[in-house]
C-alpha positions in Angstrom: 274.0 -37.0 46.0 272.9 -36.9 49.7 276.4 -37.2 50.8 277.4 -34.1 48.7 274.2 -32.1 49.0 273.5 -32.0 45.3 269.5 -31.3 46.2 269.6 -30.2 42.5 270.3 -33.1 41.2 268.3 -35.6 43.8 265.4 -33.2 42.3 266.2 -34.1 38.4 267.0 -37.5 39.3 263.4 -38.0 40.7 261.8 -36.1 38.4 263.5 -37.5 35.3 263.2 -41.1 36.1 259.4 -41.0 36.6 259.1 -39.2 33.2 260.8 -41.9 31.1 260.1 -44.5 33.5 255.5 -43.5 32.9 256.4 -42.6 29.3 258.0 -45.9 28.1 256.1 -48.1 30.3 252.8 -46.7 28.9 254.3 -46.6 24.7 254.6 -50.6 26.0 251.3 -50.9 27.6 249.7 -48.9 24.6 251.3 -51.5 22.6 250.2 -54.5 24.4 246.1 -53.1 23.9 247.1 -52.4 20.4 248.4 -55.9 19.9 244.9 -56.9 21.6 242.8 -54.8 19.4 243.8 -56.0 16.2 244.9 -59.7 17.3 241.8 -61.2 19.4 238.8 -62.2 18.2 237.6 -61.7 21.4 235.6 -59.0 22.6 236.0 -59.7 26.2 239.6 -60.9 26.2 240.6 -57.8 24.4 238.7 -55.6 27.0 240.8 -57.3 29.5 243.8 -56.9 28.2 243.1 -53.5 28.0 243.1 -52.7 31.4 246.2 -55.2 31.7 247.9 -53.1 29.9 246.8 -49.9 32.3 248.9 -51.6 34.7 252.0 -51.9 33.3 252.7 -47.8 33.7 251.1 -48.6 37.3 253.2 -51.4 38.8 256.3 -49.9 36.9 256.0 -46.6 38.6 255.0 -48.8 42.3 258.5 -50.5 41.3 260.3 -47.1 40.4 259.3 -45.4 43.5 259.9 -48.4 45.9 263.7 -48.2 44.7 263.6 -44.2 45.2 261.8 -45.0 49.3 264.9 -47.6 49.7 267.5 -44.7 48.3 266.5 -42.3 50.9 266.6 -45.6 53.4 263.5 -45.0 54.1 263.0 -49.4 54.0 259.7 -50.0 55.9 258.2 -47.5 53.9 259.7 -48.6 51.1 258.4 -52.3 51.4 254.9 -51.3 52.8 253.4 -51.7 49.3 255.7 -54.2 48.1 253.6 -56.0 45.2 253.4 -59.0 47.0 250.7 -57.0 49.5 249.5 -56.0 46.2 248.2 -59.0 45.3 247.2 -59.7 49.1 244.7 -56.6 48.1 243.6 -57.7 45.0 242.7 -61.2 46.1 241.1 -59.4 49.0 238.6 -58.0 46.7 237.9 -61.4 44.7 237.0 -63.1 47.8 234.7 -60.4 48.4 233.2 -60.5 45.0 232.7 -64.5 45.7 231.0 -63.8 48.7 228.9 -61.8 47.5 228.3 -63.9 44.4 229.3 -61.3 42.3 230.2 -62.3 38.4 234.1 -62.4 37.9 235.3 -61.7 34.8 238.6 -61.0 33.3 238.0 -57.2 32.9 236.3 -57.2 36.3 239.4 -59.2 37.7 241.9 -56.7 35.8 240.1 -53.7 37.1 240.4 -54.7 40.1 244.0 -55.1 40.5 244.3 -52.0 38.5 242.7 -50.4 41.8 245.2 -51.8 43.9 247.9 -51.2 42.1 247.0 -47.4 42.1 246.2 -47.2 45.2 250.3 -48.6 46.1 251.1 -46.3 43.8 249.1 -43.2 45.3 250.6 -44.7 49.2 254.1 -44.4 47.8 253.6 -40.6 46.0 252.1 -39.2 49.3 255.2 -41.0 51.5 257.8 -39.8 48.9 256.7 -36.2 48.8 256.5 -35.9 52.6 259.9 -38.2 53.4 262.3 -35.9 50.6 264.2 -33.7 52.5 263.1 -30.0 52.3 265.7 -28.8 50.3 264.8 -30.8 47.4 261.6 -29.9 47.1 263.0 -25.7 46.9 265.7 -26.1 44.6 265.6 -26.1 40.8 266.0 -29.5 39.0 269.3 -30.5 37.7 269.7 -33.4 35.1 272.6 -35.6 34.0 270.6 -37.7 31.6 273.9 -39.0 29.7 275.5 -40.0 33.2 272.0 -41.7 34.1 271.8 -43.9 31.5 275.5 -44.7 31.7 274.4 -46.5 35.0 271.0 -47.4 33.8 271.6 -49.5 30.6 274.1 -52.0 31.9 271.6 -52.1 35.2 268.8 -53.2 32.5 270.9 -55.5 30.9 272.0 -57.2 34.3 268.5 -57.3 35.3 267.6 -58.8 31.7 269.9 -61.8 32.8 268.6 -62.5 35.8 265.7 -63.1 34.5 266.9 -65.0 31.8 269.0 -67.2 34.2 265.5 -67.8 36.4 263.7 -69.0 33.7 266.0 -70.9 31.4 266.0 -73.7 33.2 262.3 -74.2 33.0 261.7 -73.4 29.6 264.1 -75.9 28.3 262.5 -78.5 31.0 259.4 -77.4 29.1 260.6 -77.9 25.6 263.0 -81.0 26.4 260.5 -82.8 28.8 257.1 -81.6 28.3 254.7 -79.1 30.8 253.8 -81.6 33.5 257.7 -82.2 33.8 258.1 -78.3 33.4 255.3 -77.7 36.3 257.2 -80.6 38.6 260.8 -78.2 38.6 259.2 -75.2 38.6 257.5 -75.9 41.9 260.5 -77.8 43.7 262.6 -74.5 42.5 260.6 -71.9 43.5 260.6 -73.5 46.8 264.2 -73.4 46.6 264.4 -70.3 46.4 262.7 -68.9 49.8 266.1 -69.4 50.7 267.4 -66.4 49.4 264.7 -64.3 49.9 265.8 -63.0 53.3 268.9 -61.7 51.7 267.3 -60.2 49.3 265.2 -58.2 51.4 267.6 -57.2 53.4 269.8 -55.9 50.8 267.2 -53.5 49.9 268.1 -52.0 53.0 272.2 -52.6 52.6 272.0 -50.7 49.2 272.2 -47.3 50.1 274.0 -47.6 52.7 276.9 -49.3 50.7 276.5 -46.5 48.3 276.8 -43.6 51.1 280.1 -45.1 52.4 281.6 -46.1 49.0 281.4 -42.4 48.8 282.8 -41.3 51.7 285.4 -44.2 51.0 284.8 -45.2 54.8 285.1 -49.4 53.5 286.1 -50.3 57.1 282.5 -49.5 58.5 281.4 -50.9 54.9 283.1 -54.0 55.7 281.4 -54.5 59.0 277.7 -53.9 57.5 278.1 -56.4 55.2 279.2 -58.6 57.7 276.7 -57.9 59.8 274.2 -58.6 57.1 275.8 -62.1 55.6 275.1 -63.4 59.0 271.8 -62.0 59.8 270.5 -63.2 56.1 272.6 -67.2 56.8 270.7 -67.2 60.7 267.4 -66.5 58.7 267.7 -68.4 55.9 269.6 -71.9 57.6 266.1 -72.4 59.3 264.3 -72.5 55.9 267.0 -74.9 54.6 266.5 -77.6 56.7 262.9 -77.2 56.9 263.1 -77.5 53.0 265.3 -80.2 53.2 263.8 -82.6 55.6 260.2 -81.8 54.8 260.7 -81.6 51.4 258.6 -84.3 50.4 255.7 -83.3 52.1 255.6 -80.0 50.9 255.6 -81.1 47.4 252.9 -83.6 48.0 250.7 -81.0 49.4 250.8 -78.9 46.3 250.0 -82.6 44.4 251.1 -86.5 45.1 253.0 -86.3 41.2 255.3 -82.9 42.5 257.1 -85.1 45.4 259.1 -86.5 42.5 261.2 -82.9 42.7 262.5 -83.8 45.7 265.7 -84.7 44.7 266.0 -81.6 42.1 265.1 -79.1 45.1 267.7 -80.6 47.5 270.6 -79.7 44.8 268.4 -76.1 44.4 268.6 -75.6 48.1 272.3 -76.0 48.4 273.0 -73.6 45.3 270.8 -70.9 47.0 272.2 -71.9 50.7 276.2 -71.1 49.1 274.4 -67.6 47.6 273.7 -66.5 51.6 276.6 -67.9 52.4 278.7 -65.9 49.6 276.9 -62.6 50.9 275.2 -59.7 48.9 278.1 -59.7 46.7 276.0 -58.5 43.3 274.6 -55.4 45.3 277.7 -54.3 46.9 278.9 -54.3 43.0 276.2 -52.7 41.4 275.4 -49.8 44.3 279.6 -49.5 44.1 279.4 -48.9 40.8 280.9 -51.9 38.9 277.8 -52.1 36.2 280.0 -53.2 33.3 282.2 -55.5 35.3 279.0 -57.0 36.9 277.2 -57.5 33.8 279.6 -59.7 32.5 280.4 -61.7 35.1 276.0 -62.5 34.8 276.8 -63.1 30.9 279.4 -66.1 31.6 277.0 -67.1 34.2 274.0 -67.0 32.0 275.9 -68.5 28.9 277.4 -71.3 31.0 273.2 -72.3 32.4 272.1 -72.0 28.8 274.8 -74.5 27.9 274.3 -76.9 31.2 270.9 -76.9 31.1 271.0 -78.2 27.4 273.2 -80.9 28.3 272.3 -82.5 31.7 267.7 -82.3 30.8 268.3 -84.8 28.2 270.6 -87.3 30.6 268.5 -86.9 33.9 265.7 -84.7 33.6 264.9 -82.6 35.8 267.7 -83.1 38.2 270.3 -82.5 34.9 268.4 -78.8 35.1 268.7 -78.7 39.0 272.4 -79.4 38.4 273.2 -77.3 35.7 270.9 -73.9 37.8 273.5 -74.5 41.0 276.1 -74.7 39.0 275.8 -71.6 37.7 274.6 -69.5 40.2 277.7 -71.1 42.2 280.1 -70.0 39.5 278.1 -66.3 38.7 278.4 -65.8 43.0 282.1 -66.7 42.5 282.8 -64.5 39.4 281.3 -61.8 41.5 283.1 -61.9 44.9 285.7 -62.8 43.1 286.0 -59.2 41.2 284.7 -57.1 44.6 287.6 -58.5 46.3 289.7 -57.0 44.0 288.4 -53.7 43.3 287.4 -52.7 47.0 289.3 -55.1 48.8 285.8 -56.3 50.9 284.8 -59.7 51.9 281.1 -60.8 51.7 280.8 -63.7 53.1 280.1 -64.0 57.0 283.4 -66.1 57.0 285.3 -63.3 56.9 288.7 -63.0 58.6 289.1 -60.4 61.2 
């Protein structure tokens, strides 16, 4: 819409998606304190999740207008209030509450990052309306609600697996091994997974502009920011991996002497999520190019395929058999997906790249 000026539309866009984005996030939350209400026996637990449930509207509308900041590539801004400075805030607040020997409880805890979350929310409003260009903010709204949710139900969907896929290995840990099992993998894979985190923050910035030359079908200068960025996100993210790697075992111990036994499970983690930088941004060039459906099922065989793994390979060697079976499939799911970018666009995400 930048690209071809519809200001109309950019309005209605913004507009629209906060409606139904505050509308169904606060039917959930007004659920959730419903479900409180007439569940608990508590009065204080159900006080507390009260003003949990507040926050679901709030951090769904931080989240909402984070992704509008990165649209306008406006990325700085974007990530000022990410909700991991959120928390930074909140627990903030606690501390002073402890030094001041004040009385935490759950509502006051809840409250608390309640405040927080508003005030992200109130940071990102105020950059929003002064960063939109002027033009958007003269023009009348325009709305293409049916071609919205064309693009925003296969987004959920895709988002639904990647959830799924992050947690299934756990769960069945969980359910297969028992919870101390479960705790064990679920710290060696989160640690795994700081690998990836530089490439996903700096796709956040990559997204729009692969959407802005998809547009103007400019796929040579497309080509070279992706290139650019595979290799920025595998020089940030190497460093991590061998850190991970070789000092592995202490960094479990220091979360507790029974977690070092995830060493061996992590290792396998860090080369799945070391071949995911190396692959490149490959999902987001998809999904800001348009490819929802495609995308979405390359994540179902993905998913399906770490549903089945997992099942097998926990009850043969534990935790390791769920290690195995998680870089297997985000392996085959990166694949899939460069796999089919390659073939509609013609573009190459890995750093590798010929030419």
């Amino acid at each position: 819409y930048l690209v071809g000026a519809e200001y109309g539309l950019i309005k209605g866009g913004v507009l629209g998606s906060g409606l139904w984005v505050a509308c169904v996030a606060t039917l959930g939350g007004g659920g959730v304190a419903l479900w409180a209400a007439v569940s608990s026996e508590s009065a204080i637990i159900t006080k507390a999740i009260s003003f949990a449930a507040m926050l679901i509207p709030a951090m769904a509308l931080v989240k909402l207008t984070q992704g509008i900041l990165l649209g306008f590539r406006l990325t700085v801004r974007a990530q000022l209030f990410d909700p991991l400075l959120i928390y930074l805030i909140w627990l903030t607040a606690i501390m002073a509450d402890l030094l001041q020997g004040v009385e935490l409880t759950p509502s006051r805890l809840m409250v608390e990052l309640l405040v927080a979350t508003t005030f992200a929310l109130t940071a990102h409003l105020a950059m929003l309306y002064t960063s939109l260009p002027r033009r958007v903010l003269s023009v009348r709204a325009k709305y293409r609600m049916r071609d919205w949710f064309c693009v925003a139900i296969p987004m959920l969907l895709i988002h639904g697996f990647v959830a799924l896929m992050n947690y299934t290995d756990i769960i069945l840990v969980g359910m297969l091994l028992g919870t101390d099992e479960a705790g064990i993998y679920a710290v060696s894979a989160r640690f795994a997974a700081a690998i990836s985190m530089p490439m996903a923050f700096l796709g956040a910035a990559l997204g729009p502009v692969v959407s802005e030359l998809i547009t103007k079908n400019d796929l040579q200068s497309l080509q070279s920011h992706i290139t650019i960025t595979s290799r920025f996100g595998l020089a940030l993210a190497f460093p991590v991996a061998v850190l991970l790697w070789g000092g592995g075992e202490l960094i479990l111990s220091v979360v507790g002497e029974s977690y070092a036994i995830g060493l061996d499970a992590m290792r396998v983690l860090i080369v799945a999520h070391l071949i995911n930088v190396v692959v490149g941004p490959v999902g987001l060039v998809l999904m800001m190019s348009g490819q929802h459906w495609q995308m979405g099922r390359m994540f179902v065989i993905a998913t399906v395929a770490n549903l089945v793994l997992n099942a097998l390979l926990i009850p043969l060697i534990g935790i390791l058999g769920a290690a195995v079976a998680t870089a297997v499939a985000i392996i085959m799911r990166n694949l899939l997906l460069r796999a089919q970018l390659r073939n509609v666009h013609g573009l190459n995400t890995s750093m590798f790249r010929k030419g």
